[in-house]
mmCIF file as Biopython writes it, N, C-alpha, C and O atoms, coordinates in Angstrom:
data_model
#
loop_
_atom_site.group_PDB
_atom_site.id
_atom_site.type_symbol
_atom_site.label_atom_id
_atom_site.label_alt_id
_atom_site.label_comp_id
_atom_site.label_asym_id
_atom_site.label_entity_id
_atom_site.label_seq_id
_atom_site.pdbx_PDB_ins_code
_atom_site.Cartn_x
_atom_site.Cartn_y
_atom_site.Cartn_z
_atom_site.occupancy
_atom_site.B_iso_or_equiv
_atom_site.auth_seq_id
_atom_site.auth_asym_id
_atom_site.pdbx_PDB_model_num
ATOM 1   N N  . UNK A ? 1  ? -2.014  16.508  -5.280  1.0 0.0 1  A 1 
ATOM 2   C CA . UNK A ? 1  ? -2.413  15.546  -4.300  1.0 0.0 1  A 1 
ATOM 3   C C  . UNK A ? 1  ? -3.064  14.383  -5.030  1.0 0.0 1  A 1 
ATOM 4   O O  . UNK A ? 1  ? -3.840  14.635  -5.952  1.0 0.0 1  A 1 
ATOM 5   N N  . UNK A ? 2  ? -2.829  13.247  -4.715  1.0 0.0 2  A 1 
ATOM 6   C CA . UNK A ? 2  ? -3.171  12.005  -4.998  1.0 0.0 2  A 1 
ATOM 7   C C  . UNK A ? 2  ? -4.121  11.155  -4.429  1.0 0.0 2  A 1 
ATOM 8   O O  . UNK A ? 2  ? -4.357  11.779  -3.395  1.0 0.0 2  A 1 
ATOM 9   N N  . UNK A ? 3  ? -4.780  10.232  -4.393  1.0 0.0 3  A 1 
ATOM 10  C CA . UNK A ? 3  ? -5.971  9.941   -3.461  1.0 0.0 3  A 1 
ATOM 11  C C  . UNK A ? 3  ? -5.965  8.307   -3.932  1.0 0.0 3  A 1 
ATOM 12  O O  . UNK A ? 3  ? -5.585  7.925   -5.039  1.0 0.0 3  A 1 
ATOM 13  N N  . UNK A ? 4  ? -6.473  7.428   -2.843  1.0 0.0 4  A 1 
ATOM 14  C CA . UNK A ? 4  ? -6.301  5.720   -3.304  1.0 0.0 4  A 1 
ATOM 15  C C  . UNK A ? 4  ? -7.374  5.592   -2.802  1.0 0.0 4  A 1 
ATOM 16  O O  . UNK A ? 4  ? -7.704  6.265   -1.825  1.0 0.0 4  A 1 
ATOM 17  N N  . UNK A ? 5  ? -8.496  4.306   -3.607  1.0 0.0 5  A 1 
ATOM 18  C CA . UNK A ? 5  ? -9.659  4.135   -2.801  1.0 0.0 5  A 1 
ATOM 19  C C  . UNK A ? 5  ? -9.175  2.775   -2.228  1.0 0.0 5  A 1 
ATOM 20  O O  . UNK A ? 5  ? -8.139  2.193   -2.549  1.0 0.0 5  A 1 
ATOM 21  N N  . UNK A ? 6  ? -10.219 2.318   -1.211  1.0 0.0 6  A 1 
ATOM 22  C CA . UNK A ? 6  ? -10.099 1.447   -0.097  1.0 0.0 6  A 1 
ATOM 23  C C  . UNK A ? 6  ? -9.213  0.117   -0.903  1.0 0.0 6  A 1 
ATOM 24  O O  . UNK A ? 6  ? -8.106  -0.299  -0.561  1.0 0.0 6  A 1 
ATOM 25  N N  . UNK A ? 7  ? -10.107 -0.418  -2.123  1.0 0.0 7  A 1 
ATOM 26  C CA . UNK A ? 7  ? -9.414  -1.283  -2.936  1.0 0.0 7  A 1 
ATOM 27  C C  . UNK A ? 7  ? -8.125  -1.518  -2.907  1.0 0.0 7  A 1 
ATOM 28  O O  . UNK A ? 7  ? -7.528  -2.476  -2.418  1.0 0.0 7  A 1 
ATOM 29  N N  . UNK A ? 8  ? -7.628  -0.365  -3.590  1.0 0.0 8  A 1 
ATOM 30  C CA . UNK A ? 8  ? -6.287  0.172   -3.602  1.0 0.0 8  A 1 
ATOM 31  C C  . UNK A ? 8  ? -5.210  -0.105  -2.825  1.0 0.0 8  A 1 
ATOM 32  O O  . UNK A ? 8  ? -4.054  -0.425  -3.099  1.0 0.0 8  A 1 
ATOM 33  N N  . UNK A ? 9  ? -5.853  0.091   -1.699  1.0 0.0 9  A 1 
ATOM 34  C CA . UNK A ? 9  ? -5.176  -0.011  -0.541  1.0 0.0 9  A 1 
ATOM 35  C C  . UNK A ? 9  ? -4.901  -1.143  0.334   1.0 0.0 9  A 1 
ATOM 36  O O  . UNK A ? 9  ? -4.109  -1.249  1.271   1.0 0.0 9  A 1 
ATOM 37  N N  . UNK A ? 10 ? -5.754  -1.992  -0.195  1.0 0.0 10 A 1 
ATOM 38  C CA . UNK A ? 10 ? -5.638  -3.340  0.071   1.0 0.0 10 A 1 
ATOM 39  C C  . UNK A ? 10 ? -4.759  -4.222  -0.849  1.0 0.0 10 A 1 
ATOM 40  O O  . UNK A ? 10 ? -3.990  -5.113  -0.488  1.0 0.0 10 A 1 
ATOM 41  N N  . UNK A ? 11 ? -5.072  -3.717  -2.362  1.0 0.0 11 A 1 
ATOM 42  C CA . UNK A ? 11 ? -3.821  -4.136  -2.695  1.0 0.0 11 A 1 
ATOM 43  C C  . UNK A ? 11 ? -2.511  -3.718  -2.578  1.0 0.0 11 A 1 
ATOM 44  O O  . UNK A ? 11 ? -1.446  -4.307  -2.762  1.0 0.0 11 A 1 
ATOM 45  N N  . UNK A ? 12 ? -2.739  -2.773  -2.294  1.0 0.0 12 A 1 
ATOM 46  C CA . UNK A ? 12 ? -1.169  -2.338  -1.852  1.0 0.0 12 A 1 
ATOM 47  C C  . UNK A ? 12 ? -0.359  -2.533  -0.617  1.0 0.0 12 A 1 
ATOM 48  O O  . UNK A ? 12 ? 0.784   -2.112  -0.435  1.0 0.0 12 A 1 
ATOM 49  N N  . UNK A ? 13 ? -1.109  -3.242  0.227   1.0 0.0 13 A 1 
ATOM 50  C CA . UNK A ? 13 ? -0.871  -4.177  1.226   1.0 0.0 13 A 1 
ATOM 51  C C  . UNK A ? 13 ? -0.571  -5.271  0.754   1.0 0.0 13 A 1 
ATOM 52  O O  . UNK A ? 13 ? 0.516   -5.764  1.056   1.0 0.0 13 A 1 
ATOM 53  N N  . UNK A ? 14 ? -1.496  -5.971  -0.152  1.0 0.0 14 A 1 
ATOM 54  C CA . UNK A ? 14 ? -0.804  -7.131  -0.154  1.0 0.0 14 A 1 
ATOM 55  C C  . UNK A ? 14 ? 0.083   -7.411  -0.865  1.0 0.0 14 A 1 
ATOM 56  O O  . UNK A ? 14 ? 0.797   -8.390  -0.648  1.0 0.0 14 A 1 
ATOM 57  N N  . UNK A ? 15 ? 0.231   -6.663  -1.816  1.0 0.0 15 A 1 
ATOM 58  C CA . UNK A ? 15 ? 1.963   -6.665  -2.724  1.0 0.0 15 A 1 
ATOM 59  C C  . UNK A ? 15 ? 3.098   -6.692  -1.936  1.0 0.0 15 A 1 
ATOM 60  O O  . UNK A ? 15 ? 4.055   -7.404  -2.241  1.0 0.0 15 A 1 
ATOM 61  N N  . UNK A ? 16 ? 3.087   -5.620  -0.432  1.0 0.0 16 A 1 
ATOM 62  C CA . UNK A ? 16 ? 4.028   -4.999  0.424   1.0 0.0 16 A 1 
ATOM 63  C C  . UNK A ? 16 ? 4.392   -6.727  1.015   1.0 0.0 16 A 1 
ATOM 64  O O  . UNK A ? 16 ? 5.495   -7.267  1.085   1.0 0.0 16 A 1 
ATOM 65  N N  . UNK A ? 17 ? 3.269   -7.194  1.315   1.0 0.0 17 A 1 
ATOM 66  C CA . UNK A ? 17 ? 3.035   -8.899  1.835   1.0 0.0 17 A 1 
ATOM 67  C C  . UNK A ? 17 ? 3.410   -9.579  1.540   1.0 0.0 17 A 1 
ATOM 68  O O  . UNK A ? 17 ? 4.264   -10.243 2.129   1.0 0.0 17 A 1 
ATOM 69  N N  . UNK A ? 18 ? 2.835   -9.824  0.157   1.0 0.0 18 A 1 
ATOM 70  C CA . UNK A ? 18 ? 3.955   -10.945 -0.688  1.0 0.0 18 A 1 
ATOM 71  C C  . UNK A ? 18 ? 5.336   -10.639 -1.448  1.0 0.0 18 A 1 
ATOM 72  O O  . UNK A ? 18 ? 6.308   -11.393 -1.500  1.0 0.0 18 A 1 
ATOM 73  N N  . UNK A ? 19 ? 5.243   -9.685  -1.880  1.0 0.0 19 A 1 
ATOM 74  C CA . UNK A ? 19 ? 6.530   -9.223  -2.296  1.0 0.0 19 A 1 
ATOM 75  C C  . UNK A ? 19 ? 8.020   -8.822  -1.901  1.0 0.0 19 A 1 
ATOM 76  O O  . UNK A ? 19 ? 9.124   -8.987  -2.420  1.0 0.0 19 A 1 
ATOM 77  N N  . UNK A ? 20 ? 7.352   -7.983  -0.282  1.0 0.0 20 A 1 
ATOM 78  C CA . UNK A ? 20 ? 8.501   -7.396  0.262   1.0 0.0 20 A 1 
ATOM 79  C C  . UNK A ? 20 ? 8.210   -8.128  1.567   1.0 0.0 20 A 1 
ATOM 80  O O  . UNK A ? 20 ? 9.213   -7.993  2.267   1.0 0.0 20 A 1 
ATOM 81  N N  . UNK A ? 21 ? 7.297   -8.833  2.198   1.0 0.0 21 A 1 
ATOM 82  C CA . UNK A ? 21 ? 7.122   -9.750  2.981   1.0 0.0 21 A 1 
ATOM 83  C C  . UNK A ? 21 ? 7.566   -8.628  4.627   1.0 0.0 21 A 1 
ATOM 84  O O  . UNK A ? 21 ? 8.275   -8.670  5.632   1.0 0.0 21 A 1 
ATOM 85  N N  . UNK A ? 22 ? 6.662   -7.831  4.003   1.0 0.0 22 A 1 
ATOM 86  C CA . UNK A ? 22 ? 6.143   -6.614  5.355   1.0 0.0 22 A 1 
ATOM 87  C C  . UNK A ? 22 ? 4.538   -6.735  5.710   1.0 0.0 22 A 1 
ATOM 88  O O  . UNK A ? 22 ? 3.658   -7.039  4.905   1.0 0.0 22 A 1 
ATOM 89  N N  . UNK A ? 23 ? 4.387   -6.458  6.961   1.0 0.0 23 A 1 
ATOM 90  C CA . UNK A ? 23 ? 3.063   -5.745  7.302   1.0 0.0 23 A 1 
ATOM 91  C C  . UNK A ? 23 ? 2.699   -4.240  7.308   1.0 0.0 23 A 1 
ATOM 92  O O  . UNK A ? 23 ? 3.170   -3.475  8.150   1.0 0.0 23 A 1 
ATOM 93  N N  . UNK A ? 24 ? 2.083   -3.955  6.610   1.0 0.0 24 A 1 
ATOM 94  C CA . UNK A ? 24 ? 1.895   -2.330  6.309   1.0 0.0 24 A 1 
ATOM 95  C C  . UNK A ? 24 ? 0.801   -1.863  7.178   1.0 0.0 24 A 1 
ATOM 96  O O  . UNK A ? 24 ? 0.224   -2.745  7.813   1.0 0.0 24 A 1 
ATOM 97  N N  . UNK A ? 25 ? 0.388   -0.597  7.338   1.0 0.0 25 A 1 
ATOM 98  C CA . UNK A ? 25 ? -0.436  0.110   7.723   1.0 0.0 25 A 1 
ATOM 99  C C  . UNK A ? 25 ? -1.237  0.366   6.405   1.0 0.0 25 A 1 
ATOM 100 O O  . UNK A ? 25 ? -0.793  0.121   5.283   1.0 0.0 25 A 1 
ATOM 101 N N  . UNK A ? 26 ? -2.456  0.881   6.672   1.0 0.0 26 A 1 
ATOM 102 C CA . UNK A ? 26 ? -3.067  1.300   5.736   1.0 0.0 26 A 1 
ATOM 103 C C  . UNK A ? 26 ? -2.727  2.492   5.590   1.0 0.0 26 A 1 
ATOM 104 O O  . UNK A ? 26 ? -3.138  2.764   4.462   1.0 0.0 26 A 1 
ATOM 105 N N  . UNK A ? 27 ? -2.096  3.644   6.125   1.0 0.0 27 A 1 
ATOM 106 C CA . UNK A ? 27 ? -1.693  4.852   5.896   1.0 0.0 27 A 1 
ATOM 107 C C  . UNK A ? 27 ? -0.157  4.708   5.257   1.0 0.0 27 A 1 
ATOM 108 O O  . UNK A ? 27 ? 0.307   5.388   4.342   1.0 0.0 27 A 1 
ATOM 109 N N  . UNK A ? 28 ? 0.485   3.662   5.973   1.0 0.0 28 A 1 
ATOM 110 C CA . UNK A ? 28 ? 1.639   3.401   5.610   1.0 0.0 28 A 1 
ATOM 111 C C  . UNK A ? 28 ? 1.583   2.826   3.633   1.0 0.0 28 A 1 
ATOM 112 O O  . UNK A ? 28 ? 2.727   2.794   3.179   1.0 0.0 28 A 1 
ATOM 113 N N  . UNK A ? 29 ? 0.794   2.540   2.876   1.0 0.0 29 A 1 
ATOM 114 C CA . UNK A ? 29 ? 0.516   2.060   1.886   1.0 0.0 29 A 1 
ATOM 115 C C  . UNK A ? 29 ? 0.127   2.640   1.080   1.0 0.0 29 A 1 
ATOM 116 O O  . UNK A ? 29 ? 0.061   2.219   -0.075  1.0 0.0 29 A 1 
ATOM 117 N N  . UNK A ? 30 ? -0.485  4.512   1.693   1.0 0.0 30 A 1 
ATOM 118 C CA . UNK A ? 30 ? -1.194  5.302   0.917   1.0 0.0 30 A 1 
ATOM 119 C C  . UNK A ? 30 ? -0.484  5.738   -0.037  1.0 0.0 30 A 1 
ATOM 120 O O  . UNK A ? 30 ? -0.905  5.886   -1.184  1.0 0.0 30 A 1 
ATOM 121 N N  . UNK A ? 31 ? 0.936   6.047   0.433   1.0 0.0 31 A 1 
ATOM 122 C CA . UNK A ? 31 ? 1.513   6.076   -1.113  1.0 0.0 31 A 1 
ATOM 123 C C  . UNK A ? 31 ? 2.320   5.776   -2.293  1.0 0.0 31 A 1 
ATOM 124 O O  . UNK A ? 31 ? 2.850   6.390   -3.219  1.0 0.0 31 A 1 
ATOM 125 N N  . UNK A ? 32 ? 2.152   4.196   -1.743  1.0 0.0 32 A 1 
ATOM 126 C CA . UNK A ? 32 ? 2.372   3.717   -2.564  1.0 0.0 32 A 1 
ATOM 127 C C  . UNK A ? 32 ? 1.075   3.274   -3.833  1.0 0.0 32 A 1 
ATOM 128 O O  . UNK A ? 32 ? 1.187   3.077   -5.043  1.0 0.0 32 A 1 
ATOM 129 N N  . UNK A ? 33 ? 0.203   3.248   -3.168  1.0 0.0 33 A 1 
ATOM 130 C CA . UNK A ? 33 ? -1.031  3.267   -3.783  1.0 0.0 33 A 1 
ATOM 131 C C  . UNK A ? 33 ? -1.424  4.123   -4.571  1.0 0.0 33 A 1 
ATOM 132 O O  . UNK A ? 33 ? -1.846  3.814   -5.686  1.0 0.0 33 A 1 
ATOM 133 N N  . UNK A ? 34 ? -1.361  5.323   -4.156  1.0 0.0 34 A 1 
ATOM 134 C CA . UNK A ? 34 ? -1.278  6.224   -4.927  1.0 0.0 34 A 1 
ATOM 135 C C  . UNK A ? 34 ? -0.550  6.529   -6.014  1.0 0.0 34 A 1 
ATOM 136 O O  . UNK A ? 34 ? -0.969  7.211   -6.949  1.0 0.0 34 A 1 
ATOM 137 N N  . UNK A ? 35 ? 0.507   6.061   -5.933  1.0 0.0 35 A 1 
ATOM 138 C CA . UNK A ? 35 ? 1.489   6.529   -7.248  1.0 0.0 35 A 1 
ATOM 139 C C  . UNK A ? 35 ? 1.212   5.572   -8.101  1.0 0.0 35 A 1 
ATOM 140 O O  . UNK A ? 35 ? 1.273   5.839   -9.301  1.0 0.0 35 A 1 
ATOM 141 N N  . UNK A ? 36 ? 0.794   4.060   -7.607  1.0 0.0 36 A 1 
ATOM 142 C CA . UNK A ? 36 ? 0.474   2.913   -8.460  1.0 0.0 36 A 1 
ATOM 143 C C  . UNK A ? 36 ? -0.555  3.296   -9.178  1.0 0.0 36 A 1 
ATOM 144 O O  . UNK A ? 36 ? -0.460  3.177   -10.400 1.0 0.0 36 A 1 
ATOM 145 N N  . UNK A ? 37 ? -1.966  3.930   -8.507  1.0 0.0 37 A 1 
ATOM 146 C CA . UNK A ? 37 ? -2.790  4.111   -9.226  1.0 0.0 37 A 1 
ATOM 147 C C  . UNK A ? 37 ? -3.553  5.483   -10.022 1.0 0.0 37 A 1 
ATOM 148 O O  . UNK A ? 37 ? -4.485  5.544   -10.823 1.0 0.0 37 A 1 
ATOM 149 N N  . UNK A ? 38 ? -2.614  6.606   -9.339  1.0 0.0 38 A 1 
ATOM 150 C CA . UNK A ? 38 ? -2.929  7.990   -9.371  1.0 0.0 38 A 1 
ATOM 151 C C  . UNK A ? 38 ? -2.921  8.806   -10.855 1.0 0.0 38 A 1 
ATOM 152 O O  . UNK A ? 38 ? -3.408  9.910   -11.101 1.0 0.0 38 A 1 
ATOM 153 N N  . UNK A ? 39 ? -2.118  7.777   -11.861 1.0 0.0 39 A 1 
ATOM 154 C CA . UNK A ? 39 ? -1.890  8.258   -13.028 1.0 0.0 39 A 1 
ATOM 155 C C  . UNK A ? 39 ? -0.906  9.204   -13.454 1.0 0.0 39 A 1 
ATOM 156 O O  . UNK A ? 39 ? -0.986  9.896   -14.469 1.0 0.0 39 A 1 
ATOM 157 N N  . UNK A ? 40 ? 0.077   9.194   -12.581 1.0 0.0 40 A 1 
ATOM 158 C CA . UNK A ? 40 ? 1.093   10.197  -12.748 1.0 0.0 40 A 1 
ATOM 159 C C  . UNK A ? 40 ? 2.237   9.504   -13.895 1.0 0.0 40 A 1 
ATOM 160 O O  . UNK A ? 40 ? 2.356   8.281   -13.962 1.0 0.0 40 A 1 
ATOM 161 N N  . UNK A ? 41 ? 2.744   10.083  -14.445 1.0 0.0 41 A 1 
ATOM 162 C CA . UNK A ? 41 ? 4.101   9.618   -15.354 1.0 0.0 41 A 1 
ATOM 163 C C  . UNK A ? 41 ? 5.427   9.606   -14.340 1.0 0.0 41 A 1 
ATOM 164 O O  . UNK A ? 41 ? 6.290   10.448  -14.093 1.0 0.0 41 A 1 
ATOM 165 N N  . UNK A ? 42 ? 5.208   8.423   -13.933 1.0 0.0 42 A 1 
ATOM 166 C CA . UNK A ? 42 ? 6.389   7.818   -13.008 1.0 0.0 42 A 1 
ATOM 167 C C  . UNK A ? 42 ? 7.409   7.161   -13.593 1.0 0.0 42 A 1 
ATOM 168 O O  . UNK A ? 42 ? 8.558   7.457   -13.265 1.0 0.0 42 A 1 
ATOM 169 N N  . UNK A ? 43 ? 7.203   6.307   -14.413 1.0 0.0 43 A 1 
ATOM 170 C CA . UNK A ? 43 ? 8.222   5.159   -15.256 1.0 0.0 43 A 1 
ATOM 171 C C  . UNK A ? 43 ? 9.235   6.308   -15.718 1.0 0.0 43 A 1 
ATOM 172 O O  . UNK A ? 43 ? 9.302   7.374   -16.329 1.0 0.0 43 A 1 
ATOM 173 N N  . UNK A ? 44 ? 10.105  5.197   -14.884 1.0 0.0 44 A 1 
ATOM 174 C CA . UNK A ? 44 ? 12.109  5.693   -14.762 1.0 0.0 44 A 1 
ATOM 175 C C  . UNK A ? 44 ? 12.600  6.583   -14.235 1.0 0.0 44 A 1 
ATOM 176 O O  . UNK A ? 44 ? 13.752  7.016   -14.273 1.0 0.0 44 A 1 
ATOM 177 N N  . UNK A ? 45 ? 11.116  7.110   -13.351 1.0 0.0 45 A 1 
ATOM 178 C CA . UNK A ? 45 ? 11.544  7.965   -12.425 1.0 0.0 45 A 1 
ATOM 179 C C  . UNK A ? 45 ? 11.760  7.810   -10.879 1.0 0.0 45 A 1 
ATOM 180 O O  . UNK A ? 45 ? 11.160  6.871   -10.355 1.0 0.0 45 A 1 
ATOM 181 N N  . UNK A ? 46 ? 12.670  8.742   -9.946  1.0 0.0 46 A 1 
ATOM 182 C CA . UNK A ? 46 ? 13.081  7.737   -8.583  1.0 0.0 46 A 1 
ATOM 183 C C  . UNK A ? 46 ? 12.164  8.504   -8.125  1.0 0.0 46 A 1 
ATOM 184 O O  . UNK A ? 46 ? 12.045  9.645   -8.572  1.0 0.0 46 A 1 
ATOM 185 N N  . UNK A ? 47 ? 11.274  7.980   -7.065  1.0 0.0 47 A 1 
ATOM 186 C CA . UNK A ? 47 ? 10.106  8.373   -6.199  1.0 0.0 47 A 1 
ATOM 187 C C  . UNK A ? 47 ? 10.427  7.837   -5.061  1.0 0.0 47 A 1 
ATOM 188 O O  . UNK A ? 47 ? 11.005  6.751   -5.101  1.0 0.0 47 A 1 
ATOM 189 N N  . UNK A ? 48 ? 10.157  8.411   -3.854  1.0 0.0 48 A 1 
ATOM 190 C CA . UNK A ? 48 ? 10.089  7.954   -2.444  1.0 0.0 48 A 1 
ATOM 191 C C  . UNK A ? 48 ? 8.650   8.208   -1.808  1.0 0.0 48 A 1 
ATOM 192 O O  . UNK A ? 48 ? 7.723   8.964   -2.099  1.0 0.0 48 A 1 
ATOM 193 N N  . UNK A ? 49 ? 8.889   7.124   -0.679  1.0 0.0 49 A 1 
ATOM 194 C CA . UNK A ? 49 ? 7.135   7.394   0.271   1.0 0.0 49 A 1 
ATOM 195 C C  . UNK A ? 49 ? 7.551   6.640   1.350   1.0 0.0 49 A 1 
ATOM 196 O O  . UNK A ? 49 ? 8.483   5.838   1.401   1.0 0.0 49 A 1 
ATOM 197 N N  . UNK A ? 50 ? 6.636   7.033   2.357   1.0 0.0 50 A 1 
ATOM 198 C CA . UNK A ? 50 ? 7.087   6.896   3.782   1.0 0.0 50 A 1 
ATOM 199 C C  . UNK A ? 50 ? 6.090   5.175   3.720   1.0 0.0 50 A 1 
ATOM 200 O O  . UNK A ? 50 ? 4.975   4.989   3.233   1.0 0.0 50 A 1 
ATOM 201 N N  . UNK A ? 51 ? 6.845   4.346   4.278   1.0 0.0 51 A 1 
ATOM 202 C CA . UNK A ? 51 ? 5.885   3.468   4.972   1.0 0.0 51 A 1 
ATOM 203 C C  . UNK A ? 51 ? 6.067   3.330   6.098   1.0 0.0 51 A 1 
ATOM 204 O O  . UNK A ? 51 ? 7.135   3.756   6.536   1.0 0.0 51 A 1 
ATOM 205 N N  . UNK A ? 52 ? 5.135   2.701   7.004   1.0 0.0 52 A 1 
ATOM 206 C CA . UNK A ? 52 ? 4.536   2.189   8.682   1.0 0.0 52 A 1 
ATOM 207 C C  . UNK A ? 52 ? 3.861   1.008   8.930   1.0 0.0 52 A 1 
ATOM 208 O O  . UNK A ? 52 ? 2.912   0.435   8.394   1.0 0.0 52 A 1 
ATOM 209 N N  . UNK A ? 53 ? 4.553   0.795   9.835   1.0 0.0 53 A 1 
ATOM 210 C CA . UNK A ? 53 ? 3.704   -0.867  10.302  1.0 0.0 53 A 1 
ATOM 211 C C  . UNK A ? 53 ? 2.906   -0.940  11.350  1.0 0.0 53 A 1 
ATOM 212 O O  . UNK A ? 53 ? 1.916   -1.658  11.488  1.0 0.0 53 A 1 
ATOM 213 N N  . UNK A ? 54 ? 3.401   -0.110  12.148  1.0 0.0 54 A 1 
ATOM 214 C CA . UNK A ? 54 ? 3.335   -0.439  13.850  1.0 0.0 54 A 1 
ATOM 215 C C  . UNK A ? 54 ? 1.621   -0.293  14.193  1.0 0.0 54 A 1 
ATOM 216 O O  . UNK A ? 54 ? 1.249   -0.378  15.363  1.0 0.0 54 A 1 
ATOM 217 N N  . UNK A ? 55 ? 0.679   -0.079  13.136  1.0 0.0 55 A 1 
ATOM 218 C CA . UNK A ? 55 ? -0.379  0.248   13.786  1.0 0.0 55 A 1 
ATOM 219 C C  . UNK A ? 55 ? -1.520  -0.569  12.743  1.0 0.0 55 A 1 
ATOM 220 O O  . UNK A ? 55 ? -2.278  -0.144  11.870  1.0 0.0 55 A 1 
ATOM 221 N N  . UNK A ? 56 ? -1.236  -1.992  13.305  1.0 0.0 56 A 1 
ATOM 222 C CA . UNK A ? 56 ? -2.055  -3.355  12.299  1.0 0.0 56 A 1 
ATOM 223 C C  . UNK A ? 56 ? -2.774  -4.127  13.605  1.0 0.0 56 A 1 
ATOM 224 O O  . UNK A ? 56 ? -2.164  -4.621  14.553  1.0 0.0 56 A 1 
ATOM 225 N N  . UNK A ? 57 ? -4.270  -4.103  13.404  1.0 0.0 57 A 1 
ATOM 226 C CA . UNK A ? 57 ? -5.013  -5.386  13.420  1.0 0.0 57 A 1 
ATOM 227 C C  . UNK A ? 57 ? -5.014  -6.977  12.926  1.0 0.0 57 A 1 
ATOM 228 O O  . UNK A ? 57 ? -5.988  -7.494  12.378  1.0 0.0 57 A 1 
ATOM 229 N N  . UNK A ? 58 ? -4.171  -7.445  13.116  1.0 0.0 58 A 1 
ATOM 230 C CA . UNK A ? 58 ? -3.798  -8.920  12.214  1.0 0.0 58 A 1 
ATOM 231 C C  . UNK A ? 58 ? -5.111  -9.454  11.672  1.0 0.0 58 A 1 
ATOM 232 O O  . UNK A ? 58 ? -5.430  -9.562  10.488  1.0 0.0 58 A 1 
ATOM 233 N N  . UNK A ? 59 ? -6.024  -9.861  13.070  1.0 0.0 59 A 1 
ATOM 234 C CA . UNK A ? 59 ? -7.102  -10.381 11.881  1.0 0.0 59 A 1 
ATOM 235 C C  . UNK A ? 59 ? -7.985  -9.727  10.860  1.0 0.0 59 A 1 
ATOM 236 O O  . UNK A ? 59 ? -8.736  -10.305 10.075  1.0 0.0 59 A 1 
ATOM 237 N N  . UNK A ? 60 ? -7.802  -8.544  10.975  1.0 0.0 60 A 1 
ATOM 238 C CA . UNK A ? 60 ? -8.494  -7.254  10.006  1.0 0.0 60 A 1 
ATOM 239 C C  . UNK A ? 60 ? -7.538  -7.698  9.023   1.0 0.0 60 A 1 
ATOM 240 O O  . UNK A ? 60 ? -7.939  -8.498  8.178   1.0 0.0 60 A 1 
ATOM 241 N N  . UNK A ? 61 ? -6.200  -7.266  8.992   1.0 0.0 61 A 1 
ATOM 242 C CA . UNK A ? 61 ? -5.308  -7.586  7.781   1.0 0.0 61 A 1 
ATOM 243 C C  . UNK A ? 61 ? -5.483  -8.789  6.993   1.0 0.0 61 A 1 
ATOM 244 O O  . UNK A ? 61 ? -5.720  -8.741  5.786   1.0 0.0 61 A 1 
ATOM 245 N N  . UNK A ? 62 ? -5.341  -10.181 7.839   1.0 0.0 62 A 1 
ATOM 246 C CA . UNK A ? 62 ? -5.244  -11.503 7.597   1.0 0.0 62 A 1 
ATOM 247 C C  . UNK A ? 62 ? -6.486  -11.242 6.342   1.0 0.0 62 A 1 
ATOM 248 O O  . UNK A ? 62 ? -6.267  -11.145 5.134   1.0 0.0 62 A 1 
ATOM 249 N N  . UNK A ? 63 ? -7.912  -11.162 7.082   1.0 0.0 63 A 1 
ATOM 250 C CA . UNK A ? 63 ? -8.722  -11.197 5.773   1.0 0.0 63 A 1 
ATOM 251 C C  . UNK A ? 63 ? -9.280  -10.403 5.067   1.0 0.0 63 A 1 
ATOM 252 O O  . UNK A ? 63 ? -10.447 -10.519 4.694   1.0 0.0 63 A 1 
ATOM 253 N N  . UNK A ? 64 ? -8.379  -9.306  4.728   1.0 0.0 64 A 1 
ATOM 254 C CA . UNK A ? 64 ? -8.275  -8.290  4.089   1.0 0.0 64 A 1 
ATOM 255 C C  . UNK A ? 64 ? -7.337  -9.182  2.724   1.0 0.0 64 A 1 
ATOM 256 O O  . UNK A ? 64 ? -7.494  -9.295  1.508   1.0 0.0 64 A 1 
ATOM 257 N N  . UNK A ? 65 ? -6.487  -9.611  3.584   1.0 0.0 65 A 1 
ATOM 258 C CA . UNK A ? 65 ? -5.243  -10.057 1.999   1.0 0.0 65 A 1 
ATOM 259 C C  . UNK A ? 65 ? -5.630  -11.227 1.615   1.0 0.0 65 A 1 
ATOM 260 O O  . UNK A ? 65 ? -5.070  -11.539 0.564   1.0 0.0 65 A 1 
ATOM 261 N N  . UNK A ? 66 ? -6.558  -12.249 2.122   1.0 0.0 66 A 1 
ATOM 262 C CA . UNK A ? 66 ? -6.688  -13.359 1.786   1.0 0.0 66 A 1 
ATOM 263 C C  . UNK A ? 66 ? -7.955  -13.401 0.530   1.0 0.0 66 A 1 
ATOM 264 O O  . UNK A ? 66 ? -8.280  -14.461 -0.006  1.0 0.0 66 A 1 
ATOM 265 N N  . UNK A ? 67 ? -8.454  -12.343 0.254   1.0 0.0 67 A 1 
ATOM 266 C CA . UNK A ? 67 ? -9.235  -12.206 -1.075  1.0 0.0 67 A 1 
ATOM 267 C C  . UNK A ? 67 ? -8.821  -12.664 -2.187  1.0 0.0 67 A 1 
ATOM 268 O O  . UNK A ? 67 ? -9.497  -12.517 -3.205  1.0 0.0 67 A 1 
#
């Protein structure tokens, strides 16, 4: 099991944001966060994780990513 702190998770929102130009959930992000930051030996390996949107506060988000 893997674990992301709040940080984490904010950036991993906002990558999902600018990058893939989604709105994430914060649960929806957990694991990607996790694998980003969890320390596992991932490189070149195929990994999957569930993401979710449907359950966002915009202005919570808005200045959450605008840091």
């Amino acid at each position: 099991m893997l674990a992301a702190t709040d940080a984490q998770l904010v950036e991993a929102r906002r990558f999902y944001t600018e990058r893939m130009k989604m709105v994430v959930e914060p649960t929806g992000a957990l694991s990607f966060a996790a694998a980003r930051h969890g320390g596992l030996p991932l490189q070149g390996k195929r990994v999957g994780g569930v993401v979710s949107s449907s359950n966002v506060d915009m202005r919570t988000f808005s200045r959450l990513i605008a840091d």
